[in-house]
N, C-alpha and C positions, 0 to 999 in steps of 0.2 A: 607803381604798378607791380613791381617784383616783388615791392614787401607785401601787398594786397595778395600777389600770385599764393607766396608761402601760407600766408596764412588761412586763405581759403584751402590750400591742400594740405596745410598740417592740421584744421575742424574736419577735413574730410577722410584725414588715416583718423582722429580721434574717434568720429562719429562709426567707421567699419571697426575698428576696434572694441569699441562698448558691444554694435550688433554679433562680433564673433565671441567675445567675453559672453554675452546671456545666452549664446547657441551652445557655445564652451557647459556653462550649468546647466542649461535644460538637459542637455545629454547626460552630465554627471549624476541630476538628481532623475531622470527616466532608467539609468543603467542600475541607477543604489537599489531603487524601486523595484526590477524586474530584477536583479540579483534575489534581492532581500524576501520576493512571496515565496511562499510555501501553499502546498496543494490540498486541499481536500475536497471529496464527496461526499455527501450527507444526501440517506435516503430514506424516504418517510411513505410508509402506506398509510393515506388514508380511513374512515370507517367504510367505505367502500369497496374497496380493497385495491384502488388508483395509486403508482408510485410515483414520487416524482423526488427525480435525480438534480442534484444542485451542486455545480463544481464550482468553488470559490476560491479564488488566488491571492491570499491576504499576506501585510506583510506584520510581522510583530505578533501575528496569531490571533490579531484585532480590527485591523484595518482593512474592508477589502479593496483590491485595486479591479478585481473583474470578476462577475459572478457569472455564469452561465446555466440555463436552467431547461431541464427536457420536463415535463409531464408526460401522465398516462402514459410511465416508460414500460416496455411490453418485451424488450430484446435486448441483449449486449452480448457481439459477437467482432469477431474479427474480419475487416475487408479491405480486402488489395487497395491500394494507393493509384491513381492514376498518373502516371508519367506522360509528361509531352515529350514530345520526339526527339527534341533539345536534351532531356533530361533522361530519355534509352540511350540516347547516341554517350555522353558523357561518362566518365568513368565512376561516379559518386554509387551507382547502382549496380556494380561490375564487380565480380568477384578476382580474385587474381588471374584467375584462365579465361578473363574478357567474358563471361558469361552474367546476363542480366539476372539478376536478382531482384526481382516486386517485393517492395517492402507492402506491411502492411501495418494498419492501426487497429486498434479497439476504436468503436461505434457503441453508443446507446441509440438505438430505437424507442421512438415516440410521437406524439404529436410532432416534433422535430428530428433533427439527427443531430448530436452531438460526439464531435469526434474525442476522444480521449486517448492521455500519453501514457499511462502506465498499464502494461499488459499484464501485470502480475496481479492485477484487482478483477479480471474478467470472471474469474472462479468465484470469488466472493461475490460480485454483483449479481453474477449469475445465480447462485445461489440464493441470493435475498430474495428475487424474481418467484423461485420456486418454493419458497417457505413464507406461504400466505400468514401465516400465526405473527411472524417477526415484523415488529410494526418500526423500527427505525434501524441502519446503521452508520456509521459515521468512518471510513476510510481518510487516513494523513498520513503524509509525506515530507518528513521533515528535512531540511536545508541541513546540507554538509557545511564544512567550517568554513572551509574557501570561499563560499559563496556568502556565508555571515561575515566574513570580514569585509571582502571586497564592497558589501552592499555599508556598512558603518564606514570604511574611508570614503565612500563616495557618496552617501550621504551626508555625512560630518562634512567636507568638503564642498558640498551646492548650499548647506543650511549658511557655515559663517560665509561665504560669497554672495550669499543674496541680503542676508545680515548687513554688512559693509555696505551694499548696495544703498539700500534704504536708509541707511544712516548716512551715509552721502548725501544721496536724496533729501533729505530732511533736512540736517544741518546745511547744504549749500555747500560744502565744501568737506576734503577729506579730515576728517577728527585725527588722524594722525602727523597732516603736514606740516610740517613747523617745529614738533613734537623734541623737545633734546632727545638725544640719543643716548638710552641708558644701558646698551646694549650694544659692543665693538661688533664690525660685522664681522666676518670673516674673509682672509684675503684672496682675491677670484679664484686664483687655482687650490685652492683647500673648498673654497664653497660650490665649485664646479666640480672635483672630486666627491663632496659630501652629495650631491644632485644625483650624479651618475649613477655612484653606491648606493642611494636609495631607488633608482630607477633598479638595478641589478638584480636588487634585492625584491622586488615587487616582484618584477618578471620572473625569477628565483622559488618565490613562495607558490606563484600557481600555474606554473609549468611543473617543478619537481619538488618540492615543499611535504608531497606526501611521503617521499621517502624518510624525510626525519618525524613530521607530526605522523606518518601511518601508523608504525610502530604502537607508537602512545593508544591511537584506537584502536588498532587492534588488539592488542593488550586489552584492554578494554571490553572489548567483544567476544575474546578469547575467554576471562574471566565470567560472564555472560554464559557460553554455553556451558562452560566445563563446570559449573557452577550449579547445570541444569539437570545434567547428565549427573553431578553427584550429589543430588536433592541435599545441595546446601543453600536453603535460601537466605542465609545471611550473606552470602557472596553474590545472587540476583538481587537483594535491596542493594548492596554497594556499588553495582553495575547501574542499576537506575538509577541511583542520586549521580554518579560520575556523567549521566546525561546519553548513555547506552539507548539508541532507536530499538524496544525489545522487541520489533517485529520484525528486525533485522535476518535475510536469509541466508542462507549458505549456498555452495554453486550447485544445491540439490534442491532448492528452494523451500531449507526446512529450517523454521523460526526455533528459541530455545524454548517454544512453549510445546511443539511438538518433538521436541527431540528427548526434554523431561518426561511428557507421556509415553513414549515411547518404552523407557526403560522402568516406567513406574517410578517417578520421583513425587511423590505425593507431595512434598513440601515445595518444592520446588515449582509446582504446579500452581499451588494456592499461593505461592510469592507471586507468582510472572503473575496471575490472572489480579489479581489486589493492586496490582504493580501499574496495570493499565494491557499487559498482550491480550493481543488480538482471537480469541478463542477459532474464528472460524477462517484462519488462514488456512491457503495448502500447496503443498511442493508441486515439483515435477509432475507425481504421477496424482493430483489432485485429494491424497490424503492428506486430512485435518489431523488438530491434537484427538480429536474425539475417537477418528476414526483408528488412530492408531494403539490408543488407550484400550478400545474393543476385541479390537485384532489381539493387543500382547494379554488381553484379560487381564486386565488392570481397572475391577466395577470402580473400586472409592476415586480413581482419578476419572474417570467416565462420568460418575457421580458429579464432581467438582465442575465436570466445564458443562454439564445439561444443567448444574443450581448457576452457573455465570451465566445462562443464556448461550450457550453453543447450538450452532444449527445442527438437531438431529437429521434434517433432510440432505445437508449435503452428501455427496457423490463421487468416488472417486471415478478415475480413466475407464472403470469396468462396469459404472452405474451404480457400484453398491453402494448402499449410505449404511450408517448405522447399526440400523433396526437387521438389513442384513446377516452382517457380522456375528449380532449377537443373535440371531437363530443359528447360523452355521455353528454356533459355539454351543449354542443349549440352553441357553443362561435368560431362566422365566424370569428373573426379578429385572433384568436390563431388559427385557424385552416391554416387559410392562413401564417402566419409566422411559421409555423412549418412546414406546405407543403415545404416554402421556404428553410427552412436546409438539404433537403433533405428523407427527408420520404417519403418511397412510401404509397402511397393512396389506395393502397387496401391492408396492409399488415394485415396478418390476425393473432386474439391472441389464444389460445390455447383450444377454443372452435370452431374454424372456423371464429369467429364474426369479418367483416371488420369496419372501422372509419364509413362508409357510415351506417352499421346495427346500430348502438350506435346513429347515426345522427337523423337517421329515427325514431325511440324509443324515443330521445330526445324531436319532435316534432317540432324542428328547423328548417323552409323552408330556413334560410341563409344559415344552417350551412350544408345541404343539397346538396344546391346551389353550397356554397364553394367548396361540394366533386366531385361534378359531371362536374363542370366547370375545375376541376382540372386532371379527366379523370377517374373519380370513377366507378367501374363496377356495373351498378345496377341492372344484372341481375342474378349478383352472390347470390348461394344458400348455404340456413346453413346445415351440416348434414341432421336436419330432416325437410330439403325440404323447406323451409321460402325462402323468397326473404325479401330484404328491405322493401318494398311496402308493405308485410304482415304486418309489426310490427307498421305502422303509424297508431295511435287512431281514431284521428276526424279530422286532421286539413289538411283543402282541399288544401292550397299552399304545404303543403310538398307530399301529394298525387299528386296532378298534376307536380310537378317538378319530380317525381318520376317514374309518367307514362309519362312522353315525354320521358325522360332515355330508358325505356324500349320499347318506337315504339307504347306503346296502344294508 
């Protein structure tokens, strides 16, 4: 009876053992798995003019593990999080002086609601939203190292485990029991040292690991802007083969393709933009590479991101887009290839001020010309009561092209 005893409870630790071994790998290969996705949305208008937003979590850049999908998406804005009272009372949502803090998310609206994690795409989606002409884009979010390794050891890890498994399985027995040993093992306390030291060293790599790999990316990144800023783009192709994210931003949330424009790096522009950067990224205060190429009067790099497909509709924190810009500057030939992407001509920025009001202020009869040929409203009024025609100083061709507009 005692030998029957043992035996029935040493099949019964075997048998929990096998079930916490395959609970052991489903978790490794579920961990490798959501390690290893990376994010994107892919947005496509229709001939109808219907968006429909598609966030997919693939891993390898191939595989997906979860797609999520809104149609007839109409909105993407920001909304408060709901906390249960569990979750106000605790400290996770508290700032140092015990005061609650409501996080919030980005939302796409649509036939559904789909919540999303990255708030620095709300300007971009946004944007796609309001520039009917642009019929697809595609946002990605590529995986840090930490995360590409962890998700390769613990994949590499559940594949030869379930490997073994099956070949167990099949053959009836382990293929290695029996096996000579052509390999001395190591004695316990040298092989319970070398466990440890590899345990140290994991925990090592992705708690503080980036203070020695940071360095190397940022170098890296470093190389990137300064490269952008000195329209060397033999030094942004070197930054993109070394595997450089170039939509990467800084703590003002400005990519090196807007930082290039910025200073007129012409070369620099046409690397990043060939390169794969993002033309209609935008910082902090919601300017694009485009937007700031206009502002510094930089036409040939303006040029460069409206022939990439850059959205002339975007907008910065003050409503102006573009078309804007280049009235307040004067400048007919940007005026008219901006018109040509599709901007509307009276769109107005967050004061009421149309391209035509900035034109007319300019002092530009072309640039005037350009608005009004284009089908500029120039009887439209600001708040407090201005017309165009008010804000012209001295200069009698932009007043006369201003009053034939209005019938005087």
């Amino acid at each position: 009876m005692a030998k029957e005893s043992r035996q029935s409870k040493a099949a019964s630790q075997r048998g929990m053992a096998k079930i916490i071994g395959a609970l052991f790998i489903l978790v490794m290969l579920a961990a490798g798995l959501l390690l290893g996705t990376e994010s994107t949305l892919s947005l496509r208008r229709d001939d109808k003019g219907a968006v429909t937003a598609v966030n997919a979590w693939r891993i390898g850049g191939h595989i997906t593990l979860l797609k999520r999908t809104v149609r007839n998406l109409r909105e993407v804005k920001m909304q408060t999080i709901s906390l249960t009272q569990k979750e106000e009372r605790s400290s996770a949502y508290r700032n140092s002086f015990g005061m609650l803090n409501v996080p919030e998310q980005v939302v796409l609206l649509g036939d559904s609601m789909l919540p999303y994690p990255y708030r620095e795409d709300l300007s971009l989606i946004s944007g796609f939203l309001g520039n009917k002409a642009k019929k697809a884009a595609l946002l990605l979010h590529p995986l840090d190292i930490r995360r590409k390794v962890a998700s390769w050891v613990l994949l590499a890890l559940a594949v030869f485990s379930i490997a073994g498994m099956i070949v167990t399985k099949v053959m009836g027995r382990d293929p290695l029991a029996g096996a000579p040993r052509k390999v001395k093992p190591l004695p316990p306390a040298i092989g319970q040292a070398v466990f440890l030291c590899t345990i140290v060293l994991l925990l090592w790599f992705f708690s503080a690991g980036h203070r020695v790999f940071g360095p190397v990316a940022v170098n890296k990144v470093r190389q990137l802007f300064e490269s952008a800023k000195a329209d060397n783009a033999a030094g942004i192709d070197k930054a993109a083969h070394a595997g450089v994210f170039l939509d990467l931003r800084d703590d003002q949330g400005t990519t090196a393709l807007m930082a290039a424009s910025r200073v007129g790096a012409a070369k620099a522009v046409e690397a990043l933009l060939k390169a794969g950067a993002n033309p209609d990224a935008g910082d902090l205060s919601d300017n694009t590479a485009l937007l700031l190429a206009v502002q510094g009067n930089h036409a040939d790099i303006a040029m460069l991101l409206l022939d990439a497909g850059a959205d002339a509709g975007l907008a910065d924190t003050n409503g102006r887009n573009a078309l804007h810009m280049a009235a307040e500057r004067g400048d007919a030939a940007m005026i008219r290839r901006i018109l040509e992407a599709g901007v509307k001509v009276d769109a107005e920025d967050a004061h009421g001020w149309t391209p035509l009001f900035f034109a007319a202020a300019s002092g530009s009869a072309d640039a005037v010309t350009a608005l009004l040929n284009a089908g500029a409203d120039g009887r439209k009024k600001l708040p407090d009561g201005r017309n165009p025609l008010d804000l012209v100083h001295a200069d009698p061709a932009v007043k006369a092209a201003l009053m034939k507009a209005v019938g005087r």
